[in-house]
N, CA and C of each residue as an Amber inpcrd file, in Angstrom:
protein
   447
-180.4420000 -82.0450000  62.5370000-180.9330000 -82.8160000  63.6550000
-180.0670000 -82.5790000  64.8960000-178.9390000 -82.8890000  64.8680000
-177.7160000 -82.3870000  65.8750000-178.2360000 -81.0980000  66.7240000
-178.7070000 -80.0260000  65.5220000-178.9110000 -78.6600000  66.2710000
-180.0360000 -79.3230000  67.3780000-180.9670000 -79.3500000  67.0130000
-182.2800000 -79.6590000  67.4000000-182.2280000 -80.1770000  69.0890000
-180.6900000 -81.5420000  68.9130000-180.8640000 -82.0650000  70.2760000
-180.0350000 -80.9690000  71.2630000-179.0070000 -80.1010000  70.7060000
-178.4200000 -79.3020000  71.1070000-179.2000000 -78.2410000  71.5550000
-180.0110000 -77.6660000  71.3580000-180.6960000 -76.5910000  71.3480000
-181.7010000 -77.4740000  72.6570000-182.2310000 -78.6220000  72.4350000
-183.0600000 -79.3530000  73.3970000-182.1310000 -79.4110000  74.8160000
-181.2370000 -79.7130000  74.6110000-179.9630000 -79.8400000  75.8610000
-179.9180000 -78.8310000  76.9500000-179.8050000 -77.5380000  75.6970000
-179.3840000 -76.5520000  76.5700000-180.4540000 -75.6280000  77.5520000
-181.9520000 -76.2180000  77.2990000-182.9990000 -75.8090000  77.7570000
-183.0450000 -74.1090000  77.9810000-182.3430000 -73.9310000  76.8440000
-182.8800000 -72.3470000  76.3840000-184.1020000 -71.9750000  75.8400000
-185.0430000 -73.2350000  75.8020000-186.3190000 -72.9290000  75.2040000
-187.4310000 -73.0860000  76.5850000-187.1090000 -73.5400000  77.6060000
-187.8940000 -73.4780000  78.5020000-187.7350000 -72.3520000  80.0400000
-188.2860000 -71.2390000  79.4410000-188.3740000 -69.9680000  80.2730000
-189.6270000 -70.3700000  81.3000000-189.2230000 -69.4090000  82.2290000
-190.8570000 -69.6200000  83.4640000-192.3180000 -69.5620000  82.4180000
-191.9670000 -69.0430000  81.7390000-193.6240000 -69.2160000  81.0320000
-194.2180000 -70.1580000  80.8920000-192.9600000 -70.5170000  79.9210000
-193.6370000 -71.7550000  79.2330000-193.6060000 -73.2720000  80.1630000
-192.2170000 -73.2250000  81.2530000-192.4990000 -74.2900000  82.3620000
-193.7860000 -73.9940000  83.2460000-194.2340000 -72.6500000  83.0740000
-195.7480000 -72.4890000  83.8340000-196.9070000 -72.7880000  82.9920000
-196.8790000 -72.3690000  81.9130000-198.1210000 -72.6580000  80.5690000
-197.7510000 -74.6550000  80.8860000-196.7280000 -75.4890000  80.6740000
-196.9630000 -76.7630000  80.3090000-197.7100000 -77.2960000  81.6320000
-196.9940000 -76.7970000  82.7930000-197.5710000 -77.2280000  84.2300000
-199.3000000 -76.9830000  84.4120000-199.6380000 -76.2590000  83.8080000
-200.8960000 -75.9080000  83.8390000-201.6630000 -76.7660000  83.0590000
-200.7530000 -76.9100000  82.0950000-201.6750000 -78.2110000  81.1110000
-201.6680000 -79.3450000  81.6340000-200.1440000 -79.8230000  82.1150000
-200.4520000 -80.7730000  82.8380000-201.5480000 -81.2290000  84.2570000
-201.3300000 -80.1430000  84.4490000-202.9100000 -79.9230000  85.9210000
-203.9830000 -80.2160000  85.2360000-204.0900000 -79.8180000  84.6750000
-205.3760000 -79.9420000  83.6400000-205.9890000 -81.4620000  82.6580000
-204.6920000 -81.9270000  82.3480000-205.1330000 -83.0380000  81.7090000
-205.2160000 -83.8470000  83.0140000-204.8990000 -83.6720000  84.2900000
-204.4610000 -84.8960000  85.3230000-205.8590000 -84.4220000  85.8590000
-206.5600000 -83.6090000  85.9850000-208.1440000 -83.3440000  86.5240000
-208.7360000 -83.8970000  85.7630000-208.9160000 -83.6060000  84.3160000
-209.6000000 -84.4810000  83.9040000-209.5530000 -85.8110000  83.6390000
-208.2550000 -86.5250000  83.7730000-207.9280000 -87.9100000  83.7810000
-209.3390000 -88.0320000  85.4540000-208.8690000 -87.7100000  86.6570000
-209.5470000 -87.8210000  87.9900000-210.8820000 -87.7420000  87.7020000
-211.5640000 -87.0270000  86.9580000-212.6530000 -86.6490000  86.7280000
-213.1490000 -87.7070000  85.9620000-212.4730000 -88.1390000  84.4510000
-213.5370000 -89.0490000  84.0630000-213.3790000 -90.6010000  84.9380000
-211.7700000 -90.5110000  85.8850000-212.1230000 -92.1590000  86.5900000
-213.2230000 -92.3110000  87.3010000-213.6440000 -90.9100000  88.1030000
-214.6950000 -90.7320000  89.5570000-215.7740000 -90.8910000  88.3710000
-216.2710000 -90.1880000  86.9490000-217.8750000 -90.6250000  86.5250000
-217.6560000 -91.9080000  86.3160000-216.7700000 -92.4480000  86.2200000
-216.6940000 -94.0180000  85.0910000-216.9490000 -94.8420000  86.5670000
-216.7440000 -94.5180000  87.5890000-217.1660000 -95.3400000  88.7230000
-218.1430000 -95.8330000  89.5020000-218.1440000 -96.8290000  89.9540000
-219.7960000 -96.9240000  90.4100000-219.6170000 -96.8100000  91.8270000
-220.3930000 -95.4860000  92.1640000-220.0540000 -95.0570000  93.4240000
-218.2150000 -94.7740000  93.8450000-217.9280000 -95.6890000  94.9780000
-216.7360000 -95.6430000  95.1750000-215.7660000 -96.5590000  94.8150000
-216.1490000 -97.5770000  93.3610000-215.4920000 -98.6750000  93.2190000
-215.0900000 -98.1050000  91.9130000-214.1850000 -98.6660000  91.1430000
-214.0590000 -98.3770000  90.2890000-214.4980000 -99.4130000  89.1040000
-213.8800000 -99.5880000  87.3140000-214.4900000-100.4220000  86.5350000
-213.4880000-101.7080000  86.7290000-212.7310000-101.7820000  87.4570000
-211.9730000-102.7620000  87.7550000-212.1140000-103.8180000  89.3880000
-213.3850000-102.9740000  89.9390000-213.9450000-103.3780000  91.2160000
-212.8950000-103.2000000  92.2130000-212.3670000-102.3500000  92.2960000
-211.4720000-102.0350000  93.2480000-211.5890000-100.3150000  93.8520000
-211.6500000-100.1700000  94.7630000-212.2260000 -98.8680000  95.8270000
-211.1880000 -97.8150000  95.0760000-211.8330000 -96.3530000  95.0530000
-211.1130000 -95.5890000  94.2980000-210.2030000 -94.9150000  95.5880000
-208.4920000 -95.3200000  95.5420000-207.5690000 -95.0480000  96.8650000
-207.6730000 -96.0680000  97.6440000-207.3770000 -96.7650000  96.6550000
-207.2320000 -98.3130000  97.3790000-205.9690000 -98.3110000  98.2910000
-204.8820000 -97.8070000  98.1280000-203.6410000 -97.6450000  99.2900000
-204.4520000 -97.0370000 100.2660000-205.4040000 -96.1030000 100.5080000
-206.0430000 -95.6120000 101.7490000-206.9930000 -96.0900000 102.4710000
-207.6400000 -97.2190000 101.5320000-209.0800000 -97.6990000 102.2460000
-208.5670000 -98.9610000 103.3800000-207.4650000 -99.5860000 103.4330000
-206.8880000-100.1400000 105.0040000-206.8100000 -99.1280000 105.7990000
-206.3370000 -97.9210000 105.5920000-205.9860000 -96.9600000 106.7970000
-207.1910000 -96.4040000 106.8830000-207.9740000 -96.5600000 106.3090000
-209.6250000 -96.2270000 106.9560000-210.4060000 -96.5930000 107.8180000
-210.2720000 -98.1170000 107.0490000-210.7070000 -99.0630000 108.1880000
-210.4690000 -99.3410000 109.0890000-208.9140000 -99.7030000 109.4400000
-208.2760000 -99.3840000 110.7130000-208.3420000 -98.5520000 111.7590000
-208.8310000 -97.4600000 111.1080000-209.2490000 -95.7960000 111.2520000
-210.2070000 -96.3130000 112.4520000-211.4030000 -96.4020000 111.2270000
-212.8510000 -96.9390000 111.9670000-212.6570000 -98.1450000 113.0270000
-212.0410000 -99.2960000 113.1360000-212.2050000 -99.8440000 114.2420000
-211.1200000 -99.5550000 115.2650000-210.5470000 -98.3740000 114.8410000
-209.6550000 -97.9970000 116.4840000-210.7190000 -97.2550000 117.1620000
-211.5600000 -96.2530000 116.4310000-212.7640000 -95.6620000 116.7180000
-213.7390000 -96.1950000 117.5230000-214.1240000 -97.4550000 116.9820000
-214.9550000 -98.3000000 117.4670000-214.4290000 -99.0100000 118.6800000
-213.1890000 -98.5550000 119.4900000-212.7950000 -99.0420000 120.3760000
-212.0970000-100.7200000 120.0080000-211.8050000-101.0580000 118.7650000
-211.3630000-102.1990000 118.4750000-210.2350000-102.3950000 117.8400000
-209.1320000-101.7140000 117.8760000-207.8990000-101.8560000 117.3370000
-207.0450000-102.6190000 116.9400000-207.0810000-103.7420000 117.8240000
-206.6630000-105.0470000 117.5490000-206.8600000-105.8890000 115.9810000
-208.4950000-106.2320000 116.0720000-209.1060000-106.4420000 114.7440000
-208.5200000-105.6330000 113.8450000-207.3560000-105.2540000 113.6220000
-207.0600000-104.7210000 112.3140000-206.0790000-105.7270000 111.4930000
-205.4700000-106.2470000 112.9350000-204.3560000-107.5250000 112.3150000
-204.8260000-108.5180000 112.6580000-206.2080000-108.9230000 112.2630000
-207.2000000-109.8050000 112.0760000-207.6120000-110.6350000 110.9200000
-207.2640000-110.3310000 109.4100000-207.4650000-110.2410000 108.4890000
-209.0100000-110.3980000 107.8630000-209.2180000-111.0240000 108.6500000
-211.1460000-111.6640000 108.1070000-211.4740000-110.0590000 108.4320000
-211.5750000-109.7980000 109.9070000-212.2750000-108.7600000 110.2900000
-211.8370000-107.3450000 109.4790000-210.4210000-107.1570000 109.4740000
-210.4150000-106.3210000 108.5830000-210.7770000-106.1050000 107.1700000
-210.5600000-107.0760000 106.6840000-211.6890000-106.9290000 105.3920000
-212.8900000-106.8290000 105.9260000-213.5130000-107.4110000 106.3360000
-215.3190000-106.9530000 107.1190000-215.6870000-105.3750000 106.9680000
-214.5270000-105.0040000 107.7970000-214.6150000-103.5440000 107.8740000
-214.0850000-102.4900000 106.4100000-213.5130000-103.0550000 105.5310000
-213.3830000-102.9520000 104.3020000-214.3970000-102.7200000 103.7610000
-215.0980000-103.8870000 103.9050000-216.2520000-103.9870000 103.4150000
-217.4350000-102.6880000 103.4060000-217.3460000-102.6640000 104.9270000
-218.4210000-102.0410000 105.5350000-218.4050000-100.2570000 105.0820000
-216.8770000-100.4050000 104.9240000-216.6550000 -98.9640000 104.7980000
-217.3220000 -98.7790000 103.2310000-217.6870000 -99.3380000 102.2070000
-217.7970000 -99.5430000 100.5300000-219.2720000 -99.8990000 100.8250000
-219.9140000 -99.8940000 102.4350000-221.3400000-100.2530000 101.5690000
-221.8430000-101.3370000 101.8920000-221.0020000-102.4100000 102.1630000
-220.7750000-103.7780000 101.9920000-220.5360000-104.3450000 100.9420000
-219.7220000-103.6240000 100.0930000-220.0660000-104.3690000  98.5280000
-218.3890000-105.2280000  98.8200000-218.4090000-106.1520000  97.8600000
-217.4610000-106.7000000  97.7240000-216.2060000-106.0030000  97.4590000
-215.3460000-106.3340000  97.9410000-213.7300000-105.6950000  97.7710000
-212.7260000-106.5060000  97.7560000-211.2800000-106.0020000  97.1860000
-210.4840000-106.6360000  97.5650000-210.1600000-106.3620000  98.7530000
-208.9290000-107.8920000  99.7050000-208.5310000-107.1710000 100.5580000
-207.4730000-106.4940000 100.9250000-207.0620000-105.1770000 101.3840000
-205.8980000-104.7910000 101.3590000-205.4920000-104.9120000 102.9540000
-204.4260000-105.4120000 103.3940000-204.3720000-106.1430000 104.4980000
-203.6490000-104.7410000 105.4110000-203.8730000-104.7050000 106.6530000
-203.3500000-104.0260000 107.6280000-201.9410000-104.1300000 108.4130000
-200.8310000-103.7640000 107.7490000-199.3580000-104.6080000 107.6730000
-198.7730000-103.8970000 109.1130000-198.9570000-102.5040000 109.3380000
-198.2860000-101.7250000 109.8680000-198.3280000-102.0890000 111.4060000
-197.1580000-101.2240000 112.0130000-196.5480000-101.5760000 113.8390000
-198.0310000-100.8610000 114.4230000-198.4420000-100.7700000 115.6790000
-199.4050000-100.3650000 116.0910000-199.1530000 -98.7280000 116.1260000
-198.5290000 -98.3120000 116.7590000-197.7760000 -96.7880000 116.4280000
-198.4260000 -96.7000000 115.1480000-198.7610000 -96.8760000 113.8970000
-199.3200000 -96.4300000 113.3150000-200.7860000 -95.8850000 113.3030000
-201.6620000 -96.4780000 114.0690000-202.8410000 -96.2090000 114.5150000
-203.0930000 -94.6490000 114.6190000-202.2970000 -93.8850000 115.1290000
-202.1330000 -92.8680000 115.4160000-202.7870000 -91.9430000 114.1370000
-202.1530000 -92.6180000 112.8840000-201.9770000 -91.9170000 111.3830000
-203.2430000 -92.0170000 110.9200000-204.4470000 -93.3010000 111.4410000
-204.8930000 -93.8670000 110.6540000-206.3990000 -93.4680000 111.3420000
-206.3870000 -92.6510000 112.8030000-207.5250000 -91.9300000 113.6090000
-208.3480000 -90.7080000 112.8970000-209.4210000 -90.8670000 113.0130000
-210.4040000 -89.5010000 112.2930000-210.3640000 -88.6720000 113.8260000
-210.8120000 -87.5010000 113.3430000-211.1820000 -86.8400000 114.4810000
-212.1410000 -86.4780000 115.0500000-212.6440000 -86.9920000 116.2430000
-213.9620000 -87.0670000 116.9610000-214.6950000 -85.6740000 116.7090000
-214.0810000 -84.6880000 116.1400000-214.9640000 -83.4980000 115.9520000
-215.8090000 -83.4930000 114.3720000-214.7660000 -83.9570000 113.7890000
-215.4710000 -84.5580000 112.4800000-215.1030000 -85.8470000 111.7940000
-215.6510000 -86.3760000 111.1990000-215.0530000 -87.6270000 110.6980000
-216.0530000 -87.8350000 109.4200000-215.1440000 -87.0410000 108.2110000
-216.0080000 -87.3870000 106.4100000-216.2690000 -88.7210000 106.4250000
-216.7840000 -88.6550000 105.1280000-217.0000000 -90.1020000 104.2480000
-215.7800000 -90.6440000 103.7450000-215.6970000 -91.8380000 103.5800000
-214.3320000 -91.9390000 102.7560000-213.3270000 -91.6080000 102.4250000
-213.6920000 -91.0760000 101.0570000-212.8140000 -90.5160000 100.0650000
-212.0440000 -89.3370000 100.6090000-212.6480000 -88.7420000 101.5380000
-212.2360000 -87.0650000 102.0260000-211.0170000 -86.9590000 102.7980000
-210.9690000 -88.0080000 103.3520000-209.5410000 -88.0370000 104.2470000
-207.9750000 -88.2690000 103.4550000-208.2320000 -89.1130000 102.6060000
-207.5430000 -89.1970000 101.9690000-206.7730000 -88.4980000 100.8790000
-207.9950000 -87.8060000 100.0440000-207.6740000 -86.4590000  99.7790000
-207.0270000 -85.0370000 100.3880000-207.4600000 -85.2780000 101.4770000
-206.9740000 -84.1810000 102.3280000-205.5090000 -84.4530000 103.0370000
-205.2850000 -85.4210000 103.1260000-203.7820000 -86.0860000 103.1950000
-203.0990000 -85.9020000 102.3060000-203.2890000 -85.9860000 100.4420000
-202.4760000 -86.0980000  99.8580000-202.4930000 -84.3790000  99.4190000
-203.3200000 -84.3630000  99.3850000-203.4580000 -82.4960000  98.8860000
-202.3800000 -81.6850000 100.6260000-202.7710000 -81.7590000 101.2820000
-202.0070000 -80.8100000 102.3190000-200.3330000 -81.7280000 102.4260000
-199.7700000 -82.7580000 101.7620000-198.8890000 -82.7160000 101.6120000
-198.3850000 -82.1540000 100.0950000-198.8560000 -81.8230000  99.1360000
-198.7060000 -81.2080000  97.7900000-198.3110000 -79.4410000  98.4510000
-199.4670000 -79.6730000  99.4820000-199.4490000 -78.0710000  99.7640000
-197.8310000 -77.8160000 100.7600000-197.6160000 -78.6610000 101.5750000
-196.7320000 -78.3530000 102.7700000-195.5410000 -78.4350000 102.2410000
-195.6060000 -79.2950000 101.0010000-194.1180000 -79.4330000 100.1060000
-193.0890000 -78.0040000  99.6840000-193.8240000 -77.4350000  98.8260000
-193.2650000 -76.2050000  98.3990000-193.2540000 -74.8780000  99.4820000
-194.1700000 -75.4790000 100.3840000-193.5610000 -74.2980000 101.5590000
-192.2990000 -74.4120000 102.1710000-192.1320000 -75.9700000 102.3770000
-191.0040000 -75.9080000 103.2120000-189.8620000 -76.1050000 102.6750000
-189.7380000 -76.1050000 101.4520000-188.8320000 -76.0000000 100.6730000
-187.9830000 -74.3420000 100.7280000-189.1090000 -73.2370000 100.4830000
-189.0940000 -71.9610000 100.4400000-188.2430000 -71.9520000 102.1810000
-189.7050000 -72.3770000 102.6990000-189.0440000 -72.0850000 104.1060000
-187.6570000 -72.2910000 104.7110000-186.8610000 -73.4610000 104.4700000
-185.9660000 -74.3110000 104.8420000-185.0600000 -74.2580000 103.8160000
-184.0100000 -73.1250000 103.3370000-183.4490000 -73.4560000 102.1480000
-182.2820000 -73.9630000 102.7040000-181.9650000 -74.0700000 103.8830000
-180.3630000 -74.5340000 104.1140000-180.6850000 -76.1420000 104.7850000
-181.8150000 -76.5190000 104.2690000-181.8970000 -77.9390000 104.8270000
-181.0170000 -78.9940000 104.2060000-179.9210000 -79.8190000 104.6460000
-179.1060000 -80.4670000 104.1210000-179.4860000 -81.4790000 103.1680000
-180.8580000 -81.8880000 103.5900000-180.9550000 -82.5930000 102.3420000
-182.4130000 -82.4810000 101.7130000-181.8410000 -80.9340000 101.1710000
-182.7000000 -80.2730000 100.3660000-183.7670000 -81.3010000  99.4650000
-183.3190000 -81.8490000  98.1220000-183.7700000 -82.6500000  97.3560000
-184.4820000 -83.4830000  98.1780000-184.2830000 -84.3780000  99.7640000
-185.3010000 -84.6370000  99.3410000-186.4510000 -84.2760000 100.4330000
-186.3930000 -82.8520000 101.1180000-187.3790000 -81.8420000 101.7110000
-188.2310000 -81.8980000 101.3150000
C-alpha cells in the first residue's frame, strides 16, 4: 500500500497523455452533465424553477432596462424583478437583486448591433473568458502574479 501512495505522490504516472486523455473525459462528462440539465428544462427554467444562469439573468435585465433608456429601475427591486420576469416570458422567478455601483452598467449593455436571446450572452462571456485565459498566460509569462493571470 505504501508503494501505491508513493508512486501516487510522485506523479510519474501522469504524462501529457494521459493528463490530456482524462481532460477530455472530463469535457465530456461536463457536456453531457449541460446537456441533460438544458433537456430536463422547461424552456429556460430549470426543475427547480430557477432560470438556467441564474448569476446572469440580473445582469440581463439590467442589461435590458439600461437599453430601454431606464437604468435607474434596476435598484428598484419590484421593477427589477418585473424585468426578470419579462426576460423568462413572464413566468415566475426568483428574484436575483441588482447589488452592483452604477459603473457596472457598462458590463451589463448588449450591443445595439446585435442583442441574442438570453442564454447567449452569457455563454459568450464565460466561454471567451475560458478562451482568453490560456492565451494570456502563454502570452504574459513574466506576469508577477502569474497564478493568478
Amino acid at each position: 500500500m505504501a508503494h501505491f501512495w508513493q508512486g501516487l505522490r510522485s506523479g510519474e504516472w501522469l504524462t501529457p497523455a494521459r493528463a490530456r486523455g482524462y481532460s477530455l473525459i472530463l469535457l465530456g462528462i461536463c457536456a453531457l452533465a449541460i446537456a441533460g440539465w438544458i433537456a430536463v428544462s422547461d424552456g429556460l427554467i430549470d426543475r427547480n424553477g430557477k432560470p438556467l444562469g441564474t448569476d446572469f439573468s440580473n445582469v440581463y435585465a439590467a442589461g435590458s432596462l439600461t437599453w430601454q433608456g431606464r437604468p435607474a429601475e434596476a435598484y428598484r427591486p419590484a421593477l427589477q424583478h418585473a424585468e426578470e420576469k419579462a426576460v423568462f416570458g413572464g413566468r415566475e422567478v426568483p428574484f436575483y437583486g441588482w447589488h452592483y455601483p452604477p459603473f457596472f452598467f457598462a458590463s451589463s449593455l448588449r450591443s445595439p448591433f446585435w442583442s441574442p436571446p438570453f442564454p447567449m450572452p452569457g455563454v459568450l462571456r464565460s466561454g471567451s473568458r475560458q478562451v482568453s485565459r490560456p492565451i494570456w498566460r502563454r502570452c504574459a509569462p513574466s506576469c508577477p502574479v502569474r497564478e493568478r493571470c
